[in-house]
C-alpha positions as CSV (number, residue, x, y, z in Angstrom):
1,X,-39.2,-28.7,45.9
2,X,-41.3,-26.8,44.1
3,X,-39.8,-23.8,45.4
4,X,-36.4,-24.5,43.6
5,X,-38.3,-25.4,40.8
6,X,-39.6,-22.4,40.5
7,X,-36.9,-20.1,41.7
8,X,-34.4,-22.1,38.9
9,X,-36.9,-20.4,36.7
10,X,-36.6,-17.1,37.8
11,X,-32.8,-17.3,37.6
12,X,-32.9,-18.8,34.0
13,X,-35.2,-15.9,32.8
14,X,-32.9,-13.8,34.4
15,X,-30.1,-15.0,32.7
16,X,-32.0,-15.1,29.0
17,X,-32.9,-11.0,29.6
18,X,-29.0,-10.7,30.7
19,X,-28.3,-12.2,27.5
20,X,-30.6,-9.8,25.5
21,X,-29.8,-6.9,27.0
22,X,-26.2,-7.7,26.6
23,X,-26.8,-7.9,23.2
24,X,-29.0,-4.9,22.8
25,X,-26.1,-2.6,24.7
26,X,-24.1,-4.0,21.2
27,X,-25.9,-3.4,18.4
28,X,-23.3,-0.4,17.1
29,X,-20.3,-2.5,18.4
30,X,-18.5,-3.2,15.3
31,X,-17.4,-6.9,14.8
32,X,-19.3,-7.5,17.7
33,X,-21.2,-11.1,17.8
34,X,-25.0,-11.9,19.1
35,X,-25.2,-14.7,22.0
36,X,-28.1,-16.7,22.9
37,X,-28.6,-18.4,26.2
38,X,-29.3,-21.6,26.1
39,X,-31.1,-23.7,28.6
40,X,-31.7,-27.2,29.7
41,X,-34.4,-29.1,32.4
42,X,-32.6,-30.4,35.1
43,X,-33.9,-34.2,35.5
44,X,-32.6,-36.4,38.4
45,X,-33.6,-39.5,40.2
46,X,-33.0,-43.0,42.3
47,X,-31.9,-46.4,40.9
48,X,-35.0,-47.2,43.5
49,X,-37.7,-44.1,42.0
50,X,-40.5,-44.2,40.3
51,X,-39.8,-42.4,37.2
52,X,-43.5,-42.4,36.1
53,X,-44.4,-40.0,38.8
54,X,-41.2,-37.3,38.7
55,X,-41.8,-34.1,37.6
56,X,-38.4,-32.5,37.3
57,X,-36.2,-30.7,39.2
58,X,-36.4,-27.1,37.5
59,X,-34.4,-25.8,34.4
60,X,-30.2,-24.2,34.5
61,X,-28.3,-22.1,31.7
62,X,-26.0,-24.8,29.8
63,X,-23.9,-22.4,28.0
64,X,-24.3,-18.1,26.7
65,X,-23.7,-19.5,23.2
66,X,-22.1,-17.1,20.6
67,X,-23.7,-16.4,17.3
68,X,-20.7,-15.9,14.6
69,X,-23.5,-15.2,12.0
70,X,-22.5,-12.6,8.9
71,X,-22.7,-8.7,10.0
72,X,-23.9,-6.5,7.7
73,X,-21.0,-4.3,6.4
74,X,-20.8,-0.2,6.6
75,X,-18.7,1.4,3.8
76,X,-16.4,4.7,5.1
77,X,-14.0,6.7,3.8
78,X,-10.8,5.1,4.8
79,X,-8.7,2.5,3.7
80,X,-7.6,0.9,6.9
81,X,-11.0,-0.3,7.8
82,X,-11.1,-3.6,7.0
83,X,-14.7,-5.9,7.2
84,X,-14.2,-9.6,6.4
85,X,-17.4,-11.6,4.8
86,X,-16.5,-14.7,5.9
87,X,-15.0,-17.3,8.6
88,X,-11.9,-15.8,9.7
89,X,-10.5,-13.0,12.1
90,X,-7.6,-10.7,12.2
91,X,-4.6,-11.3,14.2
92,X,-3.7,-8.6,16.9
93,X,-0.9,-8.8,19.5
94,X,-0.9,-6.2,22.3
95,X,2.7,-4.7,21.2
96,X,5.1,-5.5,18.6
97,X,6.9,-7.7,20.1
98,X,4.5,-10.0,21.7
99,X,3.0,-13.6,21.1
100,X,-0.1,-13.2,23.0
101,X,-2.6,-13.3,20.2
102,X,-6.0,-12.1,20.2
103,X,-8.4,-12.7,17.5
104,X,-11.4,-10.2,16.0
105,X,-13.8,-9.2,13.6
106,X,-13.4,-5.7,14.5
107,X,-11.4,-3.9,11.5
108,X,-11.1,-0.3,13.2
109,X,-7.6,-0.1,12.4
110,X,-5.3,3.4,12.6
111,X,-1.5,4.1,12.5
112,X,0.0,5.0,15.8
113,X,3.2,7.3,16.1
114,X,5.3,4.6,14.8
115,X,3.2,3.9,11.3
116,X,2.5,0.4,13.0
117,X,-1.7,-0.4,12.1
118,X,-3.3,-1.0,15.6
119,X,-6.9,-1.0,16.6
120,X,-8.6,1.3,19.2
121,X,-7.2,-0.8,22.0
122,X,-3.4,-0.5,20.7
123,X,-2.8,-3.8,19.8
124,X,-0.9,-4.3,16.5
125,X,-2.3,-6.2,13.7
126,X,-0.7,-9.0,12.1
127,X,0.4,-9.8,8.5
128,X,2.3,-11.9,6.2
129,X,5.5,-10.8,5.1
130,X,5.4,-11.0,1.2
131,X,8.0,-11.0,-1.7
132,X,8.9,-8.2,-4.1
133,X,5.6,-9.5,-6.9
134,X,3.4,-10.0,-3.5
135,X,3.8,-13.3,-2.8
136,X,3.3,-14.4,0.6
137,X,7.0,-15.8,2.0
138,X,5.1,-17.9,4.5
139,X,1.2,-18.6,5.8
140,X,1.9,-19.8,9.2
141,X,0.7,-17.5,12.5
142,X,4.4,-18.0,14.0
143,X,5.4,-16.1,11.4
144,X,3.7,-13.3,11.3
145,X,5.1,-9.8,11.6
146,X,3.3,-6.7,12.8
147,X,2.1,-4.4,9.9
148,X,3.5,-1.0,9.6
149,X,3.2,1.2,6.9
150,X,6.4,2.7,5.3
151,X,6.2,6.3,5.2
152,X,9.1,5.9,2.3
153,X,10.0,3.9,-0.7
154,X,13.2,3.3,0.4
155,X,16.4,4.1,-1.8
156,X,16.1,6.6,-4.9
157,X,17.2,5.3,-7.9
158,X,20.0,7.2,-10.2
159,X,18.9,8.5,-13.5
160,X,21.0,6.3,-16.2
161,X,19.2,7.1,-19.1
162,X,17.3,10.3,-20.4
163,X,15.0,9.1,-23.2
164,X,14.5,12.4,-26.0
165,X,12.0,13.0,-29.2
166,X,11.9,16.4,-30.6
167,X,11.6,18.1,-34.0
168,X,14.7,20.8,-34.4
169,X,13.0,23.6,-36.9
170,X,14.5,22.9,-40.3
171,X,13.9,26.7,-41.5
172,X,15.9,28.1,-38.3
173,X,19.4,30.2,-38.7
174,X,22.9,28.3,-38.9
175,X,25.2,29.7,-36.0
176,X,28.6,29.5,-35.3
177,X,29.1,26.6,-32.3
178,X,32.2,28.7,-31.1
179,X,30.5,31.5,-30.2
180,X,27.6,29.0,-28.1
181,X,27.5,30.4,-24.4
182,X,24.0,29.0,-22.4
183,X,23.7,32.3,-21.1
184,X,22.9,34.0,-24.3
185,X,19.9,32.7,-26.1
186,X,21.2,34.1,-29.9
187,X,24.1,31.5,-29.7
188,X,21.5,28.3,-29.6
189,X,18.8,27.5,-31.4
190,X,16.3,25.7,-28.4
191,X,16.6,24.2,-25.8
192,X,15.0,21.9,-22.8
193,X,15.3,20.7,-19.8
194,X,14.6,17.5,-17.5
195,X,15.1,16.7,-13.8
196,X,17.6,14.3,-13.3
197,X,18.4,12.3,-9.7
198,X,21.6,11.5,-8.5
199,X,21.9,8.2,-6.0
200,X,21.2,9.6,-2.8
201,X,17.7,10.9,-4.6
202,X,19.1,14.8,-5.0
203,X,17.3,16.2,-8.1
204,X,18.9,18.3,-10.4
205,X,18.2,20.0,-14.0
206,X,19.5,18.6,-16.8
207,X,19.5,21.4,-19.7
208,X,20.0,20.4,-23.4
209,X,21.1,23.5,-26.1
210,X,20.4,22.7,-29.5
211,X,22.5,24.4,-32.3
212,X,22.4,24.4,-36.1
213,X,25.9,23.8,-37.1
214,X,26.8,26.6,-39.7
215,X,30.8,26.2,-39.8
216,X,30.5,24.4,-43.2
217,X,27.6,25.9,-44.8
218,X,29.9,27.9,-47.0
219,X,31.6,24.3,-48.7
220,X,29.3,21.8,-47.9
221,X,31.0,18.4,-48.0
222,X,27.9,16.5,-48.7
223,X,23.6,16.9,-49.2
224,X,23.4,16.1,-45.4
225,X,25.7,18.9,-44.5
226,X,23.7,21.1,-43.4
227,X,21.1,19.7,-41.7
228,X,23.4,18.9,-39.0
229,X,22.7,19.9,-35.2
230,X,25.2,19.9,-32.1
231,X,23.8,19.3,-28.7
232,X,25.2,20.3,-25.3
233,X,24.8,19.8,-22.0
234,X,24.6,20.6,-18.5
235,X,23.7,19.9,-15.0
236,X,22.3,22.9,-13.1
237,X,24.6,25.4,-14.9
238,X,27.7,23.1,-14.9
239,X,28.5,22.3,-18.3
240,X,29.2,18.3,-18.9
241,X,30.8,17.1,-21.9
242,X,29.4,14.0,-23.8
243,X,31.9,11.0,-23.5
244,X,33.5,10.6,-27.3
245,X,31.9,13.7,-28.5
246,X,32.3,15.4,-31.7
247,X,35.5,17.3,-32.3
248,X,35.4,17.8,-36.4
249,X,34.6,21.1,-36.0
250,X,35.6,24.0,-33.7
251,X,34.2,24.1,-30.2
252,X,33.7,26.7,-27.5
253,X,35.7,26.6,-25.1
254,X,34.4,25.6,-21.2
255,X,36.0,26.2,-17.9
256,X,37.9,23.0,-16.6
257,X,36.6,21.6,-13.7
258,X,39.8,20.5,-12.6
259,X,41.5,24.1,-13.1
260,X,44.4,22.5,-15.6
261,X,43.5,23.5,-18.7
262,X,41.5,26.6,-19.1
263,X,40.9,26.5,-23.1
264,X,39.5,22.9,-22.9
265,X,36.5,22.1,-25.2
266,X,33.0,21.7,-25.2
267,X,32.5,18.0,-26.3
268,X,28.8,18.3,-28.0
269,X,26.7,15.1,-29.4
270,X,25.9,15.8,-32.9
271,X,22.4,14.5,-34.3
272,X,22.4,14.5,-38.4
273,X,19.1,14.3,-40.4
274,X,18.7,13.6,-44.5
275,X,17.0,16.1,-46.6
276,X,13.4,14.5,-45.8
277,X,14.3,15.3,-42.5
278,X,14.7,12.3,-40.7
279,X,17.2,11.0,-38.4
280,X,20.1,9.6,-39.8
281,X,23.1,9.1,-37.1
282,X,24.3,11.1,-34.2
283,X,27.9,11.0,-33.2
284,X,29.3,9.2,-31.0
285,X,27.9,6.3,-32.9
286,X,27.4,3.8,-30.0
287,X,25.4,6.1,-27.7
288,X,25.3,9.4,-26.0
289,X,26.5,9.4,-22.6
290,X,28.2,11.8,-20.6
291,X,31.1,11.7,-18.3
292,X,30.8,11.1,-15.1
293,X,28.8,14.2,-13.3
294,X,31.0,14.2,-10.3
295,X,34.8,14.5,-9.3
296,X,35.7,10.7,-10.3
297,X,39.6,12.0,-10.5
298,X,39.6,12.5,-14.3
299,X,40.5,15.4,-16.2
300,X,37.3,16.0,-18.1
301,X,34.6,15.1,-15.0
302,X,32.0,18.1,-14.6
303,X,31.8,18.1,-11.2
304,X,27.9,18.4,-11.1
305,X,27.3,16.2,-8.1
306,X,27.8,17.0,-4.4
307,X,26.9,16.0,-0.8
308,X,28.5,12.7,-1.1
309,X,26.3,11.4,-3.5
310,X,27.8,8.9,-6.6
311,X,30.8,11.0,-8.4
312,X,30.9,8.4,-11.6
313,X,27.3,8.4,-12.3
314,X,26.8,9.3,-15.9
315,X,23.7,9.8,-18.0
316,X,22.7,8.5,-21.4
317,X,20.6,10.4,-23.7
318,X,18.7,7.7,-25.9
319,X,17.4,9.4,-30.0
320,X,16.0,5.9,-30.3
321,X,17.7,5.6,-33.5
322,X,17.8,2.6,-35.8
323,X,20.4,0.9,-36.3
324,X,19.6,-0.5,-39.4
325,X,19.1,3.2,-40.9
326,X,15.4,2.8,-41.0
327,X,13.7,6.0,-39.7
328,X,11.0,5.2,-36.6
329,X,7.8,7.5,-35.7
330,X,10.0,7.7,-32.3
331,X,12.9,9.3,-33.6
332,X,13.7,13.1,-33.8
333,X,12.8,15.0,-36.5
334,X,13.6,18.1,-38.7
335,X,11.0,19.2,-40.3
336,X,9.8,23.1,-41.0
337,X,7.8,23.5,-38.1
338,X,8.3,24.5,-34.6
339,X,11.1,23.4,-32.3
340,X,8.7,20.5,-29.8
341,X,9.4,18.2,-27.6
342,X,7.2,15.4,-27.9
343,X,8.7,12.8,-25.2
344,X,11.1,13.8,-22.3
345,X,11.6,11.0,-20.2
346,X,13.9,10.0,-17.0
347,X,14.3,6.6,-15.2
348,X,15.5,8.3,-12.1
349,X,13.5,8.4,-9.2
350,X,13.7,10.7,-5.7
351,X,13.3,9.7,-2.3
352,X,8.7,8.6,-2.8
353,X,6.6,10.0,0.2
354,X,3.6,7.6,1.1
355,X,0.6,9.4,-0.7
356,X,-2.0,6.3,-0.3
357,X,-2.6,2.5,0.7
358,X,-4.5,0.1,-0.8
359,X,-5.9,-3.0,0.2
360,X,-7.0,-5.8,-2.0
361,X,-9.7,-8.7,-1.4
362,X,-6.8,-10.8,-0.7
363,X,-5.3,-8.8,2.4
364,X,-2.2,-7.4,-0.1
365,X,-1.5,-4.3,1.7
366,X,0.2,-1.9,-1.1
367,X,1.7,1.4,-0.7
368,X,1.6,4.7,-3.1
369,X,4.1,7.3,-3.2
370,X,4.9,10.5,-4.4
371,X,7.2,9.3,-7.1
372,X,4.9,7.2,-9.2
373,X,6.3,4.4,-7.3
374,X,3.8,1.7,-5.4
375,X,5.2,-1.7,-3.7
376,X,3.7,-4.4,-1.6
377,X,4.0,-4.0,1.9
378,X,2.7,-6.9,3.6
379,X,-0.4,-9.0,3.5
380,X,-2.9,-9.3,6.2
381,X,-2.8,-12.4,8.2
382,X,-7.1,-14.3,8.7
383,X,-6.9,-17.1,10.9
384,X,-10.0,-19.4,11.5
385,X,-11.2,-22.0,13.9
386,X,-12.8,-25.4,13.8
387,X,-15.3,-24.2,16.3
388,X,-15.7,-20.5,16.7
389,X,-18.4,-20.9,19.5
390,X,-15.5,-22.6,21.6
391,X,-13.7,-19.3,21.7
392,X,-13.1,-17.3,25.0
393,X,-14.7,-14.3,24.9
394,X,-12.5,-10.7,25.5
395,X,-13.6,-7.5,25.9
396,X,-12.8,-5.2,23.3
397,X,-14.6,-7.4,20.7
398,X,-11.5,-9.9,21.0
399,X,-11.3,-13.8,21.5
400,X,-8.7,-16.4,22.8
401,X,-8.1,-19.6,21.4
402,X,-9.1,-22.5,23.8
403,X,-9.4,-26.1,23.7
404,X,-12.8,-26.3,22.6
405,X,-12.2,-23.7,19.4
406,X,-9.2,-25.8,18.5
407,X,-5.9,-24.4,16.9
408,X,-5.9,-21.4,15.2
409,X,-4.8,-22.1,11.7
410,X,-3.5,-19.1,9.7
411,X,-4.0,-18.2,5.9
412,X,-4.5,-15.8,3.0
413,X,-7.9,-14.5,2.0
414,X,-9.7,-15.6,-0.5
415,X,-8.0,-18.6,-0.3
416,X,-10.3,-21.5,1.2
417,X,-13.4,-20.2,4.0
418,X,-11.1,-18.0,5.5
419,X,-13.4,-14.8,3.6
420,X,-12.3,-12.0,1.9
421,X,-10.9,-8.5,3.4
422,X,-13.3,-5.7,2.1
423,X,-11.6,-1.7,2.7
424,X,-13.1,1.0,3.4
425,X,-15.6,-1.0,5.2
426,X,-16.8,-2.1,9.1
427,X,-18.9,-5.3,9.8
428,X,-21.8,-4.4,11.9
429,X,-22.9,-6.3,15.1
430,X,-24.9,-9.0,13.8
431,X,-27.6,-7.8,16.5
432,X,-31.2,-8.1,15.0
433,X,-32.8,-5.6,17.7
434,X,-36.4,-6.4,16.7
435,X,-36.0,-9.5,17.4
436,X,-34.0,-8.8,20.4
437,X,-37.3,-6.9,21.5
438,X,-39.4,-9.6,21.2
439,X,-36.7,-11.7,23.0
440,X,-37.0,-9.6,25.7
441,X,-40.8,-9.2,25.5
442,X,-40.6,-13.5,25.9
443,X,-37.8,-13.4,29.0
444,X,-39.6,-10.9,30.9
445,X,-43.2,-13.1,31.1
446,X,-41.4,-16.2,31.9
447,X,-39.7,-14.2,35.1
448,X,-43.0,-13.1,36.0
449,X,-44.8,-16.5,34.9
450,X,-41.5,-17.8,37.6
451,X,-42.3,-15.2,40.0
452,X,-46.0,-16.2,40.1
453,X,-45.3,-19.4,40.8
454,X,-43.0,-18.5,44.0
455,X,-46.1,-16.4,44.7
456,X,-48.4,-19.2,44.9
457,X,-46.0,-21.8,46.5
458,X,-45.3,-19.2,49.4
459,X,-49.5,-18.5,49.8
460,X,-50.1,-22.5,49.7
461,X,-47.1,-22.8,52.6
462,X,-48.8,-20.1,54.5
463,X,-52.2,-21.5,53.9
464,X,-50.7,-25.1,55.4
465,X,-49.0,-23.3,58.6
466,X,-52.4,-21.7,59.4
467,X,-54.5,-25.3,59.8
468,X,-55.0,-25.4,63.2
């Protein structure tokens, strides 16, 4: 007896410097969890025994217990390592569109060749699909999605409105607006330009000519005569009339789109100013927009737009002016200084390339791009456990559910102990190798305290078969 005793022993030491070495061979394993062996005496004996006088029957490993204790986190450089401090793990499933779910603390997460995140195993992690404001749609594990990371905002948005503030130099030279032609710079005063988008996200230069009206200076009709300015337009080179323009004086005269009538005029906006030089009125009183930029099958269309992009988009050009006559710090100016422009603005936006991702505390996943633009992608999915040390260990720093863990029960982060999601960070193994050391100091004398025992029960043996 005593020799299984003894040799019971030897195996549970065995098992306990497994266990630490195990756990040594980790310690730069990220998201990788200690275990501890943990042992119980092995007692058994007779309705009929005496169980004053039994010694024991030895000692066995009851279970390699995991240790889901805290790692200590390691900051990087990139955004797509994720570290959670505290109970949950991430999601994975091996491909996109499986339902095999693995669970970990391990956040090495990349983009593969499809912009899906995966880990260094390939399996996909898994998110919550969220709302336009970031909302999650729903919290439960069936209904996660795999989280891929668009590598484009989606669809560009036409320009509608062009938002304008300027001073026009009250001191410059009147001209004569039939003689304007953009390709001579004595027959305007100043101009500028803004990029404009069309609705398939083509960009194109909108131009603005500014000229001092001089066709009345000789008989003013009024004080506000002549500080009175006409504005044209066009889109890359093609001119484009302003819907309800001003035709009280005499205009050039612009090629017609539609070939029909060759002497057709120049429809300018006009923008009049008092004698303190503010901002007054502009004609067309209710807003200046343009006609449509493409061939919408009217006469006066400017035929700017092409490669089947929206032929009746048009373009407002906002002077922010009162309408109750009372002059705003916004508003143009003519004053005797400098022509400036002081706000040039567009609410167009082009096709956005992905530039950056963010990640919050709360597993928001948001996306950047190159056209100002950011949206909410999805959020990442924590699940946790009622009993984490009933989990079935994986490799690759993964873990089933099982029975003894319980369910798996999805949620949000920072919402209940599920933890928070940290980026640009990696959770250590919570491997403490000093005291690993000494664990392993302790394991190997209670092997050789075993082995010295299976020493001296084989001498007594021998001893006993020599009596003659």
């Amino acid at each position: 007896m005593s020799f299984n005793i003894a040799l019971s022993g030897v195996s549970a030491a065995q098992k306990d410097l497994d266990t630490t070495a195990n756990n040594i061979a980790n310690v730069n394993t990220v998201g990788f969890k200690e275990s501890r062996a943990e042992f119980g005496d092995v007692y058994a004996a007779s309705l009929l025994a005496s169980g004053k006088t039994k010694v024991g029957d030895g000692v066995l490993t009851q279970e390699v217990a995991q240790q889901f204790s805290q790692g200590s986190l390691q900051f990087t450089n990139t955004a797509l390592d994720l570290a959670i401090t505290g109970n949950g793990f991430f999601a994975t499933v091996p491909d996109i569109t499986s339902r095999d779910f693995s669970f970990t603390r391990a956040g090495q997460f990349k983009l593969d060749e499809n912009n899906f995140v995966v880990n260094s195993s390939g399996d996909n992690l898994l998110g919550f699909p969220v709302n336009p404001d970031g909302t999650s749609s729903s919290v439960a594990l069936s209904t996660t999605e795999p989280v891929r990371i668009p590598d484009s905002s989606g669809s560009p948005q036409a320009t509608q409105e062009v938002t304008m503030r300027m001073n026009l130099p009250a001191n410059d030279d009147y001209l004569d607006p039939t003689a304007f032609n953009p390709d001579d710079t004595l027959t305007y005063n100043a101009a500028t330009s803004v990029t404009v988008y069309d609705s398939l996200g083509e960009s194109h230069i909108m131009t603005y000519y500014f000229v001092k009206d001089g066709t009345d200076q000789a008989a003013p009709t009024g004080p506000d005569q002549l500080n009175s300015w006409l504005m044209f337009a066009t889109v890359d080179d093609t001119p484009v009339d302003i819907a309800g323009g001003d035709t009280s004086v005499p205009l050039p005269q612009r090629p017609d789109p539609q070939n029909t009538n060759p002497t057709e005029d120049w429809l300018p906006a006009r923008l009049n100013f008092n004698q303190s030089g503010d901002f007054t009125s502009q004609v067309p009183a209710g807003g200046i927009t343009t006609v449509a930029l493409g061939d919408d099958g009217t006469a006066n269309s400017a035929i700017a737009l092409t490669g089947g992009a929206d032929q009746t988009q048009t373009i407002s050009i906002d002077f922010n002016l009162d309408p109750l006559g009372g002059q705003t710090i916004n508003e143009p100016t003519q004053y005797a200084s400098a022509f400036e422009v002081t706000s040039l603005e567009q609410d167009g936006l082009p096709v956005g390339r992905l530039t950056g991702v963010d990640i919050g505390e709360d597993g928001l996943v948001r996306a950047t791009f190159s056209n100002g633009t950011s949206e909410p992608v999805v959020r990442v999915a924590l699940v946790r456990f009622a009993n984490e040390q009933g989990l079935t260990q994986q490799s690759n720093t993964a873990w089933k559910e099982s029975i003894e863990s319980g369910e798996a029960l999805a949620g949000e982060a920072t919402t209940g102990t599920f933890g928070e999601i940290n980026s640009s960070a990696l959770e250590q193994a919570n491997v403490n190798l000093t005291t690993e050391l000494i664990d392993m100091i302790i394991a190997q004398r209670n092997f050789q305290a075993n082995s010295r025992a299976l020493e001296v029960n084989n001498q007594l043996n021998q001893t006993i078969l020599n009596i003659r």
